[in-house]
ROMIZA-873169 format. One record per residue (C-alpha): residue in three letters; x, y, z. Coordinates in steps of 0.2 Angstrom, whole numbers, padded with zeros to 4 digits, always signed. Example, Ala and Ser with C-alpha at 12.3 -4.5 7.8 and 13.67 -1.06 7.14 Angstrom:
// ROMIZA-873169
ala+0062-0022+0039;ser+0068-0005+0036;
//
This chain:
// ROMIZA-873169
unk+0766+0742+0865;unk+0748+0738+0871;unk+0743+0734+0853;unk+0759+0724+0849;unk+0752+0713+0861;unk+0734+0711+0856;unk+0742+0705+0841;unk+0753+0692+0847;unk+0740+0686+0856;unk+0727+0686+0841;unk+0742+0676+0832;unk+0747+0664+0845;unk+0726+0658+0847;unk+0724+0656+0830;unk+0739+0645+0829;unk+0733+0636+0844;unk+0716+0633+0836;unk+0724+0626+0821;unk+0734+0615+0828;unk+0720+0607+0839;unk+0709+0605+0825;unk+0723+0596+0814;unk+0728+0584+0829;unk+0710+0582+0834;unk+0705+0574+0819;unk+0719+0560+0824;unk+0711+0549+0836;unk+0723+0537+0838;unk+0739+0528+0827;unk+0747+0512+0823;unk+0765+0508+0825;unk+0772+0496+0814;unk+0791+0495+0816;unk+0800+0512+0814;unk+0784+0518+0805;unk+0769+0530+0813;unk+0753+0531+0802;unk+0738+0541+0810;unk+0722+0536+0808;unk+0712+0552+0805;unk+0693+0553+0813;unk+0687+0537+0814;unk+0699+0532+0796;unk+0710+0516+0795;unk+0726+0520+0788;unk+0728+0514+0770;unk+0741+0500+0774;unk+0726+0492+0784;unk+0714+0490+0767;unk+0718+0477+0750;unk+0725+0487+0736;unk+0711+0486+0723;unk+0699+0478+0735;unk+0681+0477+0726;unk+0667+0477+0738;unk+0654+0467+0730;unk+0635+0474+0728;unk+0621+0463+0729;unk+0602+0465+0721;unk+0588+0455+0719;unk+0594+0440+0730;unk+0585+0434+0744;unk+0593+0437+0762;unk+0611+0443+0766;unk+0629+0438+0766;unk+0633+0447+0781;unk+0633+0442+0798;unk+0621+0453+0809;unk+0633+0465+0822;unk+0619+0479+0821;unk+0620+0492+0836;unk+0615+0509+0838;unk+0599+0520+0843;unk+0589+0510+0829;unk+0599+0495+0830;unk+0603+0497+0810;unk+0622+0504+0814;unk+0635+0489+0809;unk+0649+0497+0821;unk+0665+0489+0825;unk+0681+0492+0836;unk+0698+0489+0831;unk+0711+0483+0839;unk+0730+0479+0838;unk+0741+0463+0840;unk+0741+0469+0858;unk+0724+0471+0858;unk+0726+0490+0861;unk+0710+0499+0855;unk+0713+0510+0840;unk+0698+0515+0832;unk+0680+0514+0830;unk+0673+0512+0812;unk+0657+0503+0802;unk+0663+0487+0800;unk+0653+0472+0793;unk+0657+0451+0792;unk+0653+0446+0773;unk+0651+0428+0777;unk+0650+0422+0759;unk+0666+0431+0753;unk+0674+0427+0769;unk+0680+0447+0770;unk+0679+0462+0783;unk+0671+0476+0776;unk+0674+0493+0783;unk+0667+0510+0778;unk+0671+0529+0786;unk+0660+0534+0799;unk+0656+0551+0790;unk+0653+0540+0775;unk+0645+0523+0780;unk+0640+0519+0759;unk+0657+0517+0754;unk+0664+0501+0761;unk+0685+0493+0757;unk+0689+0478+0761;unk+0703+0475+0774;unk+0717+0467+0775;unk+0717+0446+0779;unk+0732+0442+0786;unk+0739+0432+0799;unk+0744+0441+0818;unk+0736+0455+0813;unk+0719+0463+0818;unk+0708+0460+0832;unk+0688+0467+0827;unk+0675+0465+0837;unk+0660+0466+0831;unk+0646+0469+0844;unk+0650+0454+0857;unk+0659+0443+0845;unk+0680+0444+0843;unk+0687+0440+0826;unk+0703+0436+0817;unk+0714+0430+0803;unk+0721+0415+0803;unk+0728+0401+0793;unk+0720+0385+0787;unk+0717+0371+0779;unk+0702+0372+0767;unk+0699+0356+0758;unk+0717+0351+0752;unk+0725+0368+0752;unk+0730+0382+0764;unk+0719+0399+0765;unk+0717+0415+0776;unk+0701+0418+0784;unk+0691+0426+0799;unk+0687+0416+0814;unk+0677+0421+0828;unk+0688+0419+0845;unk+0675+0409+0857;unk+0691+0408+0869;unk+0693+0422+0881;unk+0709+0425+0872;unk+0719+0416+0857;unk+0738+0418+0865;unk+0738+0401+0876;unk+0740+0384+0869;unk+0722+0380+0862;unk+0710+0393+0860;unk+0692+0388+0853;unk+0687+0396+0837;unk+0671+0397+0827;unk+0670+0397+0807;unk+0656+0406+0801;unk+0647+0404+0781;unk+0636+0409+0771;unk+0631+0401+0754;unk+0623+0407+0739;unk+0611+0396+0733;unk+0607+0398+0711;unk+0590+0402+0705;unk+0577+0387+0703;unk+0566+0387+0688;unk+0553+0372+0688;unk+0554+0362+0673;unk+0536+0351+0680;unk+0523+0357+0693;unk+0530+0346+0705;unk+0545+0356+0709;unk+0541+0375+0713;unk+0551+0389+0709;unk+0566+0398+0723;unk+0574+0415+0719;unk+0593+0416+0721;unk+0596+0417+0741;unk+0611+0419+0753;unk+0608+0404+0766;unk+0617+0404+0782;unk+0627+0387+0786;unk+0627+0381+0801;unk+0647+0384+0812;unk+0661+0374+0810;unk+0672+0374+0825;unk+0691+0374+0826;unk+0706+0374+0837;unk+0722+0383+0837;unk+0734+0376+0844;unk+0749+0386+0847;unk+0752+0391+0828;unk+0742+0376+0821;unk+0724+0380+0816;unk+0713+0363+0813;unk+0695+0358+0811;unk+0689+0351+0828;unk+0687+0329+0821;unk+0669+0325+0822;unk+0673+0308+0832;unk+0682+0308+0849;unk+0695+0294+0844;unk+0701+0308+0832;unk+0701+0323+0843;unk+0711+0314+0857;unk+0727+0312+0843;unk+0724+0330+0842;unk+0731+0333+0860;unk+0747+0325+0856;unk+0757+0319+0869;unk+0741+0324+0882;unk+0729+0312+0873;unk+0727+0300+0887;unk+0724+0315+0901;unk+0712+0323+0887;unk+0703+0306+0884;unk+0701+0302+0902;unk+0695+0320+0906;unk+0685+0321+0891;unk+0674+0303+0895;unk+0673+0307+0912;unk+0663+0320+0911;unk+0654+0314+0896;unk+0657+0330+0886;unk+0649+0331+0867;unk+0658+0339+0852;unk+0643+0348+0849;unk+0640+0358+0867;unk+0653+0372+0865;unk+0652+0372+0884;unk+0661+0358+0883;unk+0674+0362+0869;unk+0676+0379+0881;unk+0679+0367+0894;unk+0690+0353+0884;unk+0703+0368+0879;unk+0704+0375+0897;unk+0708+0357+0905;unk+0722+0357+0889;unk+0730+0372+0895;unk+0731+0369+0912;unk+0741+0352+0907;unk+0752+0363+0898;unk+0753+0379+0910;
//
């Protein structure tokens, strides 16, 4: 009898320690719908990555594509968090901001060489990347409609108008001197400087460089907005004061 038991309880533990080392690797999940996917260790689930997605590599050119979100002991760690449409934390993984292909890189954290690109779609994501808050969104680039990542400078994008920041980086062709007078550049990556934006409920525009245009923007608050705006003599190029002009706009609206 004795030894009947010392087996069932031999059995019972090894079950027990199976089953916490397969639901241990399962740190958090996503629901989409009626669907459950797990995201195992610090994984995104497959849904969350382009099919096919190609990370580009890059050698022999001068300064980076990426924007710097560099934490860790030695500072040399791009981590990011993840987060829902909720904003519900989900995971943690290396994530980087390729500022010149406008994607989101993300690799495993037992990995950290092999990076996929994730999904760029509209509502989806939140990723913060050391202090910054990014999203997809739609917008107009030159005459036609795209999906890119946006830094959230609001304290969050569900009111009316949030403020968001539009980051780039451009490659810049080798130049070979054909007279002494010009001299010679390798190929670089050069970091433009930020566009801002505002979304506005479901619209996403380029904030207008002059104030006559910007007030139009505001629709039927455009006189509240113009005499708030030249009242305290704010600039388009303070983003204290595009911070300020979008909280002012909700409170009209709230």
């Amino acid at each position: 009898m004795m030894r009947k038991l010392i087996y069932l309880f031999i059995f019972l533990l090894s079950s027990y320690l199976s089953f916490s080392q397969t639901f241990n690797r399962n740190d958090g999940r996503v629901v989409n719908g009626s669907t459950v996917t797990f995201m195992h260790g610090n994984h995104l689930p497959d849904d969350f990555l382009k099919s096919n997605g190609e990370v580009t590599k890059y050698k022999d050119i001068e300064g980076s594509p990426y924007i710097d979100n560099n934490s860790g002991a030695a500072n040399n760690l791009p981590l990011g968090k993840v987060y829902s449409t909720s904003f519900e934390y989900l995971n943690t993984a290396f994530i980087r901001y390729n500022a010149h292909t406008d994607n989101m890189e993300v690799s495993l954290m037992e990995d950290g060489v092999d990076y996929y690109l994730l999904k760029r779609e509209v509502d989806f994501l939140y990723l913060v990347l050391h202090n910054k808050k990014y999203r997809a969104y739609e917008y107009l680039l030159k005459t036609k409609k795209a999906i890119g990542f946006f830094v959230i400078l609001s304290e969050n994008d569900t009111n009316h108008c949030s403020l968001l920041k539009k980051e780039k980086i451009v490659f810049k062709k080798k130049i070979v001197p054909k007279n002494s007078f010009i001299s010679p550049s390798p190929p670089s990556f050069k970091r433009n400087k930020d566009i801002y934006y505002l979304k506005l409920d479901d619209r996403v525009v380029k904030l207008p460089k002059k104030k006559k245009e910007l007030y139009t923007v505001f629709l039927e608050k455009k006189n509240e907005m113009k005499e708030f705006i030249a009242s305290n003599k704010f600039k388009l190029t303070k983003e204290e004061d595009l911070l300020a002009m979008t909280n002012y706009y909700n409170s009209l609206l709230n």
